[in-house]
Each structure stands twice: as structure tokens, then as C-alpha cells.
Chimera marker file (.cmm) of the C-alpha trace (Angstrom):
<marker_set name="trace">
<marker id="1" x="-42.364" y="-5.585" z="5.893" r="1" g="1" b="0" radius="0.5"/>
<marker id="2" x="-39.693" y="-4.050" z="7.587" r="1" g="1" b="0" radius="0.5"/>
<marker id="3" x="-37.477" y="-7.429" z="7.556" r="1" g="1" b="0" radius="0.5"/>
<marker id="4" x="-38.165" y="-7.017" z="3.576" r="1" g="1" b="0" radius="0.5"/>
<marker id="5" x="-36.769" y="-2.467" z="4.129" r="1" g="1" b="0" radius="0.5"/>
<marker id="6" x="-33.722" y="-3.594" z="5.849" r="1" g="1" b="0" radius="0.5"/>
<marker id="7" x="-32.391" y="-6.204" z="3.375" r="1" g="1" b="0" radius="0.5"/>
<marker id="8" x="-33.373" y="-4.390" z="-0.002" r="1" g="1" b="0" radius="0.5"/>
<marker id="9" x="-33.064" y="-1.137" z="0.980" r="1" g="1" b="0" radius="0.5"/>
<marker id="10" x="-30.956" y="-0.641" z="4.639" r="1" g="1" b="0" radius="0.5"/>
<marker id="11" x="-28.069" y="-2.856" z="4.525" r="1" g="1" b="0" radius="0.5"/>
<marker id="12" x="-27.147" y="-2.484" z="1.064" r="1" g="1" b="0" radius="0.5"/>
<marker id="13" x="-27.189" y="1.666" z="1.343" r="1" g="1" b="0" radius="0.5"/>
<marker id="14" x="-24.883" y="0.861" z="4.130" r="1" g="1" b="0" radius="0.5"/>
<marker id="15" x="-22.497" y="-1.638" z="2.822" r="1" g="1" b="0" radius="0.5"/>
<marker id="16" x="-22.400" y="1.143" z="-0.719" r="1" g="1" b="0" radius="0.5"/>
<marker id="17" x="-21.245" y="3.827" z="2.004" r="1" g="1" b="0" radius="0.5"/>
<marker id="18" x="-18.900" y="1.486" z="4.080" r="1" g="1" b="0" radius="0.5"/>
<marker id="19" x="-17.101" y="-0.050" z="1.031" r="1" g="1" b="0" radius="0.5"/>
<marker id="20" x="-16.646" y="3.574" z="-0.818" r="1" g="1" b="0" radius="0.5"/>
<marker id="21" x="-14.506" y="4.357" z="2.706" r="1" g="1" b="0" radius="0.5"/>
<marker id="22" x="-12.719" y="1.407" z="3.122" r="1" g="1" b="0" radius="0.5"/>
<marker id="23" x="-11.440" y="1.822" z="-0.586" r="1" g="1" b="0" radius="0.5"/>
<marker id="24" x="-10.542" y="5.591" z="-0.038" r="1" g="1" b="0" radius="0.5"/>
<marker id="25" x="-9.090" y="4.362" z="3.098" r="1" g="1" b="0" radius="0.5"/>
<marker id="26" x="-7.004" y="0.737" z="1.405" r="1" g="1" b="0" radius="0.5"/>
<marker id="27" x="-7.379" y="1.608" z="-1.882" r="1" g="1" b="0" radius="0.5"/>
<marker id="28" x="-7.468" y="-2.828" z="-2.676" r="1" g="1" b="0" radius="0.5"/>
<marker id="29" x="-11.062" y="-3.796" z="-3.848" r="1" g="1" b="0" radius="0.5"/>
<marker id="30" x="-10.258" y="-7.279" z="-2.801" r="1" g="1" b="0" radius="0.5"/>
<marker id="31" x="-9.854" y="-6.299" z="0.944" r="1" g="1" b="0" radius="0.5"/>
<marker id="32" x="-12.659" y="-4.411" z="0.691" r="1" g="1" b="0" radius="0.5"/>
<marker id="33" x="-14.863" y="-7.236" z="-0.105" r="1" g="1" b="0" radius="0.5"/>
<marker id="34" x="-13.054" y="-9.656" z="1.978" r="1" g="1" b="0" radius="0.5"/>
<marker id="35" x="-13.731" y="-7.361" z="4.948" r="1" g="1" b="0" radius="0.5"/>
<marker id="36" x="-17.300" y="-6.829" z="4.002" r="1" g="1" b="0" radius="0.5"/>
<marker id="37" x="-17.780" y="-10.648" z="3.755" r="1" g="1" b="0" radius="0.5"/>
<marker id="38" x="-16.541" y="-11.399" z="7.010" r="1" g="1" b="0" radius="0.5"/>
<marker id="39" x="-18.257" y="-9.169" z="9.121" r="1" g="1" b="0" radius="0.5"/>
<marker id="40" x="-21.551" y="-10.426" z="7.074" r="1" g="1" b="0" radius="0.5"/>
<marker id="41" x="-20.545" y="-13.703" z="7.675" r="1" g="1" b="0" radius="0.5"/>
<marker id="42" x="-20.030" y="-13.462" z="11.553" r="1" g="1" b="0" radius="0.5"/>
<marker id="43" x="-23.516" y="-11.599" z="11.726" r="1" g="1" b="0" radius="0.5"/>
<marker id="44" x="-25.403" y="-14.360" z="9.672" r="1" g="1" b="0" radius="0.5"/>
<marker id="45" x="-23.249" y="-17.251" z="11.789" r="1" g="1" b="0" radius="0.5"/>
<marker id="46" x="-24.388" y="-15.347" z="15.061" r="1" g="1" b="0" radius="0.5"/>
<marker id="47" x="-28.216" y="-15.423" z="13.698" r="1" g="1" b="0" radius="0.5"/>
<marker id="48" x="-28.021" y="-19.138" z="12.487" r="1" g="1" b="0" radius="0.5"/>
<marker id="49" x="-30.366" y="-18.813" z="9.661" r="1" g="1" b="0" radius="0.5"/>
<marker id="50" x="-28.726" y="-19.743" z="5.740" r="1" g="1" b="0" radius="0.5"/>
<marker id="51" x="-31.525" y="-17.929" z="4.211" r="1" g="1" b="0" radius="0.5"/>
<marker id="52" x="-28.980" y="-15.351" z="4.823" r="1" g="1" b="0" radius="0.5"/>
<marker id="53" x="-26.151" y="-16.811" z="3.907" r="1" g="1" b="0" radius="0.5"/>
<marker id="54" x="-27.304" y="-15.828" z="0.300" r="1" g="1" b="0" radius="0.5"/>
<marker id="55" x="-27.522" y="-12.306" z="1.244" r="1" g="1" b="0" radius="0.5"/>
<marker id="56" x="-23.891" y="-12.108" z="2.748" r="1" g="1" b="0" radius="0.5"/>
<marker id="57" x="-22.755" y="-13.220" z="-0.888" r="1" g="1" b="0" radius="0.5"/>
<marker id="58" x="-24.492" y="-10.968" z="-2.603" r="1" g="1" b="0" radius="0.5"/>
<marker id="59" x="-23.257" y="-8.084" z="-0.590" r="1" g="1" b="0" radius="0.5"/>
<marker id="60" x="-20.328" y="-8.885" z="-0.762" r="1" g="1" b="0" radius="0.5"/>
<marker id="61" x="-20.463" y="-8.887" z="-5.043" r="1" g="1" b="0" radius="0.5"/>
<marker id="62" x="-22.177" y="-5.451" z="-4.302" r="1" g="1" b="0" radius="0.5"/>
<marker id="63" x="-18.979" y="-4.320" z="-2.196" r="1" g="1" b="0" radius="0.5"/>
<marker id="64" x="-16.577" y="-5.303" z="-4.676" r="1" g="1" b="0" radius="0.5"/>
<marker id="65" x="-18.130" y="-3.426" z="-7.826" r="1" g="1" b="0" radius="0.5"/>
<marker id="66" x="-18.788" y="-0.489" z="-5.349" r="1" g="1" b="0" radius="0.5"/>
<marker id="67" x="-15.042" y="-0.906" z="-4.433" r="1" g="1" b="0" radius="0.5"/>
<marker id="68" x="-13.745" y="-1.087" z="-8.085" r="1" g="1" b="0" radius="0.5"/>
<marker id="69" x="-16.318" y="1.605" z="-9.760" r="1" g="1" b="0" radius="0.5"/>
<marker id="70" x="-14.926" y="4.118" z="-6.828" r="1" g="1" b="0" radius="0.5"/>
<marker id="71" x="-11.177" y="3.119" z="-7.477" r="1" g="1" b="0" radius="0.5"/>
<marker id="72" x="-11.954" y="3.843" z="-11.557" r="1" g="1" b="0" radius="0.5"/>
<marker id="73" x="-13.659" y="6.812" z="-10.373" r="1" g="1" b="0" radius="0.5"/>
<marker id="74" x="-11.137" y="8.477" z="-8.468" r="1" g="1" b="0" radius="0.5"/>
<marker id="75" x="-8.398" y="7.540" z="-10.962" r="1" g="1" b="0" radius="0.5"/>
<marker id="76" x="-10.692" y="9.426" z="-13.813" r="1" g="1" b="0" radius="0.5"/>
<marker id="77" x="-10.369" y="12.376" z="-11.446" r="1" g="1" b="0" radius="0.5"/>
<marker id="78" x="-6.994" y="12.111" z="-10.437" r="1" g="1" b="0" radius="0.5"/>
<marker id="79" x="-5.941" y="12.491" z="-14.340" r="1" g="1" b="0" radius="0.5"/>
<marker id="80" x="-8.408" y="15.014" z="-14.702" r="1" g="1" b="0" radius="0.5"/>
<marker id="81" x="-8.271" y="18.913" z="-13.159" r="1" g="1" b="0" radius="0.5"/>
<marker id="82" x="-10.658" y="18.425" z="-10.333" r="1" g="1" b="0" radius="0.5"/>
<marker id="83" x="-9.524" y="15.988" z="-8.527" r="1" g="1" b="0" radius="0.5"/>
<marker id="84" x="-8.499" y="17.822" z="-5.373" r="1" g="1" b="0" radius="0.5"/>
<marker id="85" x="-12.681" y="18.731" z="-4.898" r="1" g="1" b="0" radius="0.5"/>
<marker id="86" x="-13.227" y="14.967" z="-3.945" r="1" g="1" b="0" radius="0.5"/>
<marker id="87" x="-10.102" y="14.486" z="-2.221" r="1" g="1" b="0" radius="0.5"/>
<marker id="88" x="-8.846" y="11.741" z="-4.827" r="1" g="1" b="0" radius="0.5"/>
<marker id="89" x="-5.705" y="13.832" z="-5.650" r="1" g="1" b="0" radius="0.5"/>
<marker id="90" x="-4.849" y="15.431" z="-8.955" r="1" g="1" b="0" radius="0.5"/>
<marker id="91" x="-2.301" y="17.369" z="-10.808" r="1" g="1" b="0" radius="0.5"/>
<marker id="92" x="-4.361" y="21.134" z="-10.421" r="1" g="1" b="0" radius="0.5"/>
<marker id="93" x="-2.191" y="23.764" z="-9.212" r="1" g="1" b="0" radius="0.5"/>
<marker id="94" x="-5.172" y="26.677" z="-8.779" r="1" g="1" b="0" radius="0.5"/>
<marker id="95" x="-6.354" y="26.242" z="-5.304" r="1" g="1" b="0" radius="0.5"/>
<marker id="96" x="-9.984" y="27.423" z="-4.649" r="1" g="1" b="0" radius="0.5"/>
<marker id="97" x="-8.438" y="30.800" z="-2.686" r="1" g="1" b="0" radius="0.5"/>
<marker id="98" x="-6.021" y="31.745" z="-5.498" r="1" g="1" b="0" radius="0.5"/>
<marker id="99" x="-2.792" y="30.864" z="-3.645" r="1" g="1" b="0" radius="0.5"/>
<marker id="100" x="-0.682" y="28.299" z="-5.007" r="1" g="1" b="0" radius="0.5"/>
<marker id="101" x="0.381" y="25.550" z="-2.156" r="1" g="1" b="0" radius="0.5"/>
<marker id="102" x="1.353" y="22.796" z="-4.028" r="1" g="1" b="0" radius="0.5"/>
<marker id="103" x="3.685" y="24.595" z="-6.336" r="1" g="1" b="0" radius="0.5"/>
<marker id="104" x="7.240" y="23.866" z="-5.963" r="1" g="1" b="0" radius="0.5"/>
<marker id="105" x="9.548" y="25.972" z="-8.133" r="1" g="1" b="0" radius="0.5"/>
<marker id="106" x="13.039" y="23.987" z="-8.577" r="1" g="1" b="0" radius="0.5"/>
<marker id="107" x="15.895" y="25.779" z="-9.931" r="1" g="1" b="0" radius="0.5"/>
<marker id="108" x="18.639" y="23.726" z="-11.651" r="1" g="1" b="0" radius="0.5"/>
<marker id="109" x="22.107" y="25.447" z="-12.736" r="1" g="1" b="0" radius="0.5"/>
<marker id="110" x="23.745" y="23.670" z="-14.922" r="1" g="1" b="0" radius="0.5"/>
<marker id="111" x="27.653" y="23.541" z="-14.683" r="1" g="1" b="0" radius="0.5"/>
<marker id="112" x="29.973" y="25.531" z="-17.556" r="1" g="1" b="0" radius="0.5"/>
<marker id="113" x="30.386" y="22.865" z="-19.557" r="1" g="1" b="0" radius="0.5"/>
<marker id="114" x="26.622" y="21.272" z="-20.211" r="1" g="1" b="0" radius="0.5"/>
<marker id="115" x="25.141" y="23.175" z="-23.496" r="1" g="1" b="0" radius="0.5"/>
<marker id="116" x="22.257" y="24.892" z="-22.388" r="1" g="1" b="0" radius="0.5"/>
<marker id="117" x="19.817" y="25.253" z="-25.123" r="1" g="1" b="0" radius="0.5"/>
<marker id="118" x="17.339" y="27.607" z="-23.636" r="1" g="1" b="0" radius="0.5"/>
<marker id="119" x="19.121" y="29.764" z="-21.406" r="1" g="1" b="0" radius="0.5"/>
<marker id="120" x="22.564" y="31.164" z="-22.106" r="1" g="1" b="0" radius="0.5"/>
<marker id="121" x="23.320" y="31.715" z="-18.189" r="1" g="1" b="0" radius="0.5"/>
<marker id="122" x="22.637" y="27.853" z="-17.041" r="1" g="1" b="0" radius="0.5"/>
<marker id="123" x="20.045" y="28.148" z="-14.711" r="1" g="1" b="0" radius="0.5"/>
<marker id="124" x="16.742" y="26.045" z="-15.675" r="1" g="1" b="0" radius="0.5"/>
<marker id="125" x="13.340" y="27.354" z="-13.818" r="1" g="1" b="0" radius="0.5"/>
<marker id="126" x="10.471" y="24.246" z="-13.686" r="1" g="1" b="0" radius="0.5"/>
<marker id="127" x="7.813" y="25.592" z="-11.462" r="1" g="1" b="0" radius="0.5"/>
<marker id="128" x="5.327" y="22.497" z="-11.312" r="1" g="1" b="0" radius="0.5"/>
<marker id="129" x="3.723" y="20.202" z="-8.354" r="1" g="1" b="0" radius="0.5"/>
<marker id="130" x="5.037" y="17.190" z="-7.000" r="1" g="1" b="0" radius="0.5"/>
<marker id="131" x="3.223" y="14.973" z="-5.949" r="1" g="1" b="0" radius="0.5"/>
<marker id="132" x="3.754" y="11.241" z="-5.080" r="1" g="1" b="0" radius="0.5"/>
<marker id="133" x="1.296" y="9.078" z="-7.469" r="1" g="1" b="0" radius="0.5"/>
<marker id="134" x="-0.054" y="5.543" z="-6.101" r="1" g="1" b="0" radius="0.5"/>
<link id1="1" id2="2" r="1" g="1" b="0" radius="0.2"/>
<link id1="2" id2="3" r="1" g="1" b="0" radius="0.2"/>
<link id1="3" id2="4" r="1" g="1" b="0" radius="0.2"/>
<link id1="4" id2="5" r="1" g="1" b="0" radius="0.2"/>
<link id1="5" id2="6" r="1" g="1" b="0" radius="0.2"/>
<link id1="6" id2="7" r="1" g="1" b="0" radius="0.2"/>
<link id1="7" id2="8" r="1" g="1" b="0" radius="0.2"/>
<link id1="8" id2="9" r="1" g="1" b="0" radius="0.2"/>
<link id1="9" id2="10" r="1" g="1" b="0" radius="0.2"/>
<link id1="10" id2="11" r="1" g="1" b="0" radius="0.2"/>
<link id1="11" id2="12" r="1" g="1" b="0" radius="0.2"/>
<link id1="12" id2="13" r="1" g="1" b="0" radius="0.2"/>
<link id1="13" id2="14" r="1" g="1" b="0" radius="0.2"/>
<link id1="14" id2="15" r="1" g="1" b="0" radius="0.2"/>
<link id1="15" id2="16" r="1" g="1" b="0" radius="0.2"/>
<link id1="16" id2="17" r="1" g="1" b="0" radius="0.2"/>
<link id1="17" id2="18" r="1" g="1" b="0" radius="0.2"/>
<link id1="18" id2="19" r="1" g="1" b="0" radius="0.2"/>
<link id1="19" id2="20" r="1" g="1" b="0" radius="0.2"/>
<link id1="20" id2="21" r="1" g="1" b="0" radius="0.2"/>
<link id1="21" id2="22" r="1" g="1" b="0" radius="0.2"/>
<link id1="22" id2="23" r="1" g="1" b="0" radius="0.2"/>
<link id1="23" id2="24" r="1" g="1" b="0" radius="0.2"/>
<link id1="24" id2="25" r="1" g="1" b="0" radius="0.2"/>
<link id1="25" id2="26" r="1" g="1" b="0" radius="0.2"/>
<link id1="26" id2="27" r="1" g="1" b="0" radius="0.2"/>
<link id1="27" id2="28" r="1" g="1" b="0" radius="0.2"/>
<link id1="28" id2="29" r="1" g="1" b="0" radius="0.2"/>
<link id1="29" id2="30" r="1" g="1" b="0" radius="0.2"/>
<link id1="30" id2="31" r="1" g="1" b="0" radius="0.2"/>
<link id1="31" id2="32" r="1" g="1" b="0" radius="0.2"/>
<link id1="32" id2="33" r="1" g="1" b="0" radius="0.2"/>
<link id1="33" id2="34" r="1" g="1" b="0" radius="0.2"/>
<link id1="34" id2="35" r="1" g="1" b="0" radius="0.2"/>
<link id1="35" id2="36" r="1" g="1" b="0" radius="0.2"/>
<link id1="36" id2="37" r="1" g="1" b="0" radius="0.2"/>
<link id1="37" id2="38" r="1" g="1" b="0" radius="0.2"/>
<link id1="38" id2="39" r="1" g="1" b="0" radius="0.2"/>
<link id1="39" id2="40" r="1" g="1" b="0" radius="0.2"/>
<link id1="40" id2="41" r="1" g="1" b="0" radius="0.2"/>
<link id1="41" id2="42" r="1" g="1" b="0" radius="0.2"/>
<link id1="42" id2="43" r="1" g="1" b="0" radius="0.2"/>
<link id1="43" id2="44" r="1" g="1" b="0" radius="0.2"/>
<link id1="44" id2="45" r="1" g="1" b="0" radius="0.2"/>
<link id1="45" id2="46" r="1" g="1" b="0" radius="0.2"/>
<link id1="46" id2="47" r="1" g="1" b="0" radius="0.2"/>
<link id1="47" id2="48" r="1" g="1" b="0" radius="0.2"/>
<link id1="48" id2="49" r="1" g="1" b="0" radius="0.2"/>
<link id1="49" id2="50" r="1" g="1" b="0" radius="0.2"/>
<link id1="50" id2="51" r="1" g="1" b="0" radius="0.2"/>
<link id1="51" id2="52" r="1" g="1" b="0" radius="0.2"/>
<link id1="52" id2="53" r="1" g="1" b="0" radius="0.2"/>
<link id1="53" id2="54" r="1" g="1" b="0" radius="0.2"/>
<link id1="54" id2="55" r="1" g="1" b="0" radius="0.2"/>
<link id1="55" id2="56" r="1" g="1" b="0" radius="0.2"/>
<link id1="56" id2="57" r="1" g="1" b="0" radius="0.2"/>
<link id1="57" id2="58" r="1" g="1" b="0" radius="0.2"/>
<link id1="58" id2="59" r="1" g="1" b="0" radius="0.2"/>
<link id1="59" id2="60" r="1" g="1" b="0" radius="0.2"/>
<link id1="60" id2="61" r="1" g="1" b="0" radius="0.2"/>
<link id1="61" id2="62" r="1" g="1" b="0" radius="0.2"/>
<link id1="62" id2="63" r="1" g="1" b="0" radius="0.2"/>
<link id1="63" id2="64" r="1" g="1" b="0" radius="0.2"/>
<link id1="64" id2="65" r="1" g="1" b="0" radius="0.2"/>
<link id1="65" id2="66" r="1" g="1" b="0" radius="0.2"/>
<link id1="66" id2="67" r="1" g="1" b="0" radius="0.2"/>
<link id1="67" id2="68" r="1" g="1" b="0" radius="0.2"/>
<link id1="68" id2="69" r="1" g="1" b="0" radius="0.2"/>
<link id1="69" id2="70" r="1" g="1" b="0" radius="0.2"/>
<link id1="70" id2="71" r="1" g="1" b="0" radius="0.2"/>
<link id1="71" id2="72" r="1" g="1" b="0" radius="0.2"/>
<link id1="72" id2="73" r="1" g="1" b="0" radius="0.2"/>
<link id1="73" id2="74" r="1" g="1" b="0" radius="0.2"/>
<link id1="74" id2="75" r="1" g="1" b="0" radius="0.2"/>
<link id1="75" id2="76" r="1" g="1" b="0" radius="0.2"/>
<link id1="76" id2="77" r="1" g="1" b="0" radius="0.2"/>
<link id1="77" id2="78" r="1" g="1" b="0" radius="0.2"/>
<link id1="78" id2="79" r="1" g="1" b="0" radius="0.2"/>
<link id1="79" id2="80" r="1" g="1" b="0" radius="0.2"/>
<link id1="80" id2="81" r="1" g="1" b="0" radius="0.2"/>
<link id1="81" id2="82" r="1" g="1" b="0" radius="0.2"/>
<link id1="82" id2="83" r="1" g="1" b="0" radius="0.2"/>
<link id1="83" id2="84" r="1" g="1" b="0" radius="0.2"/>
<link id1="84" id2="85" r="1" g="1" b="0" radius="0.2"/>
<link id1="85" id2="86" r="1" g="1" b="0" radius="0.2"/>
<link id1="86" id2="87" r="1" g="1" b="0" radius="0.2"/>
<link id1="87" id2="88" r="1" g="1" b="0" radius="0.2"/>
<link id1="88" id2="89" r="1" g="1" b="0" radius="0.2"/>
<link id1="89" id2="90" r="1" g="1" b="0" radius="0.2"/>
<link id1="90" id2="91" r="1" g="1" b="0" radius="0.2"/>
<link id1="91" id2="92" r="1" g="1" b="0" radius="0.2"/>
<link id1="92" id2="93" r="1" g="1" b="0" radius="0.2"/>
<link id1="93" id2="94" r="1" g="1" b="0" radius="0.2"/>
<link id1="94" id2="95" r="1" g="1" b="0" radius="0.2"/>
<link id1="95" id2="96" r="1" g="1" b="0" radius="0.2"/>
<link id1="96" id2="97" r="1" g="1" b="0" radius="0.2"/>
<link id1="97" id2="98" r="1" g="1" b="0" radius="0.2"/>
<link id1="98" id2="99" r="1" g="1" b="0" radius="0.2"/>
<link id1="99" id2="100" r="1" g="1" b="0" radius="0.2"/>
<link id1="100" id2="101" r="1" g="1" b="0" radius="0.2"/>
<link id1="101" id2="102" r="1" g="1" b="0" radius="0.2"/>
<link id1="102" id2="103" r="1" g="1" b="0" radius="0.2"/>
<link id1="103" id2="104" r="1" g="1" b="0" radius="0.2"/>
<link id1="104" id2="105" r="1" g="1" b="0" radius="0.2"/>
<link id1="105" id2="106" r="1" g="1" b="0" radius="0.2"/>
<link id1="106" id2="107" r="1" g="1" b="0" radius="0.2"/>
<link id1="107" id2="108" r="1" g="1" b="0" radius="0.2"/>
<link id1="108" id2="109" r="1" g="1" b="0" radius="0.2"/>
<link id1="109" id2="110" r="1" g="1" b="0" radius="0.2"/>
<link id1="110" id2="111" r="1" g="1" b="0" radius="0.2"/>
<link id1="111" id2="112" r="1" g="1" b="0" radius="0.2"/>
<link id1="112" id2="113" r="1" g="1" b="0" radius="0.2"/>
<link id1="113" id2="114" r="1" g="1" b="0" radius="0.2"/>
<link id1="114" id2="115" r="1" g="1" b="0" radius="0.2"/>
<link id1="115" id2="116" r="1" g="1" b="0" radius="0.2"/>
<link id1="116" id2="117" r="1" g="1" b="0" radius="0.2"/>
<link id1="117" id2="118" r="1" g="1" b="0" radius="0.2"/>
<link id1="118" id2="119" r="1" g="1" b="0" radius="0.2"/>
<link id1="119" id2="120" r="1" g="1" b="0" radius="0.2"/>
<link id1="120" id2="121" r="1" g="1" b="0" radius="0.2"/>
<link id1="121" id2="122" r="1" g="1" b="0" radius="0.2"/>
<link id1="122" id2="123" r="1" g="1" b="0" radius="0.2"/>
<link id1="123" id2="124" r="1" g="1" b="0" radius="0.2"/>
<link id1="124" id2="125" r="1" g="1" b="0" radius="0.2"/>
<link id1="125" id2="126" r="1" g="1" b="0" radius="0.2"/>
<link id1="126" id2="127" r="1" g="1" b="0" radius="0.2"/>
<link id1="127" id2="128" r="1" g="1" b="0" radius="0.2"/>
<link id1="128" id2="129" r="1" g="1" b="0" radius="0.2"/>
<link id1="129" id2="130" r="1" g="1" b="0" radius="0.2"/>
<link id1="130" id2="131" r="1" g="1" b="0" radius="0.2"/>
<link id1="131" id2="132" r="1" g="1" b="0" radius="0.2"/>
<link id1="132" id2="133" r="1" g="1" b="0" radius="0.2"/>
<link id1="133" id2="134" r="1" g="1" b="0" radius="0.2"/>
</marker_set>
């Protein structure tokens, strides 16, 4: 009974939570699952039973779809305004305390002989965030 808890229930909870950090961490589904499946696979070698063996591949098809839905689900956030709440990034410049960190205001003066459409003094305000995308 408790043989039948640990694989259906246990070790897939676990390899769920483990793959969701190594793909915040390496952001590469393939590594993920390549990591997963070796670790399995030393732990099934070290027990000597292929019943097993069967197991080990199907968590390691688990890790990869866990890997690639939390990859598509952080992108979805990323694009969207609440990313920074999950810690996948995002392009939200209202932080939760009303200061503004992440705003960078970059003025640009343009020299005398650029035509200046906007401003007739040549200076150019963007206030926006940067932020390096992956």
C-alpha cells in the first residue's frame, strides 16, 4: 500500500516541484528532463529491479511537460502586467509600494542640425524600463 502512495502519489509531486525549479533555475526543458532521468536512473540501477525502469521513463515524460508548461507559463506572464508577482519578469513599472525602481528616464539631445519633430529645443524625454529579455 504504501509502495503503491509513493510511486502514484510521492515521487511524482516531487519530481512536478523539482522540475518547475530546475526550469526557473536553466530555463532548457531538455536539461531538465535529462537531469531528472539520470538521477531516476542511478536510483532504479542502485535498487536493481526493471519494474522500475518503466517508472524512471515515465517521470521523466512528466518532467519534461512540467518543464515546458512552466516555460509557456512564465513567458504568458512575462508579456503580460503581472509578471514581477511570480518572479518570471515582466514589463510593469508600478511596484506594489508605489515607487518606481525599474524606471529609467533617458534624456537624448539631439544636435542643431537633426529636425526635431516634437520638441523645438532638441532634447527627447523616454522614461520606460529596461530590462534585458531572454
Amino acid at each position: 500500500m504504501t509502495t503503491n502512495l509513493l510511486i502514484f502519489f510521492a515521487i511524482p509531486l516531487a519530481i512536478i516541484i523539482i522540475s518547475i525549479a530546475l526550469q526557473k533555475v536553466l530555463r532548457n526543458p531538455f536539461l531538465v528532463a535529462a537531469i531528472i532521468f539520470s538521477i531516476l536512473l542511478v536510483i532504479v540501477l542502485a535498487l536493481l529491479d526493471p519494474l522500475y525502469l518503466i517508472a524512471v521513463v515515465a517521470y521523466t515524460v512528466l518532467s519534461y511537460i512540467t518543464a515546458v508548461l512552466t516555460c509557456l507559463f512564465c513567458r504568458l506572464l512575462r508579456n503580460s502586467n503581472i509578471g514581477d508577482c511570480m518572479g518570471c519578469g515582466g514589463n510593469n513599472n508600478n511596484n506594489n509600494n508605489g515607487n518606481e525602481e525599474n524606471e529609467t528616464q533617458v534624456v537624448a539631445t539631439l544636435s542643431e542640425g537633426t529636425n526635431n519633430q516634437f520638441n523645438t529645443n532638441g532634447t527627447t524625454y523616454y522614461t520606460g524600463c529596461y530590462r534585458r529579455r531572454r
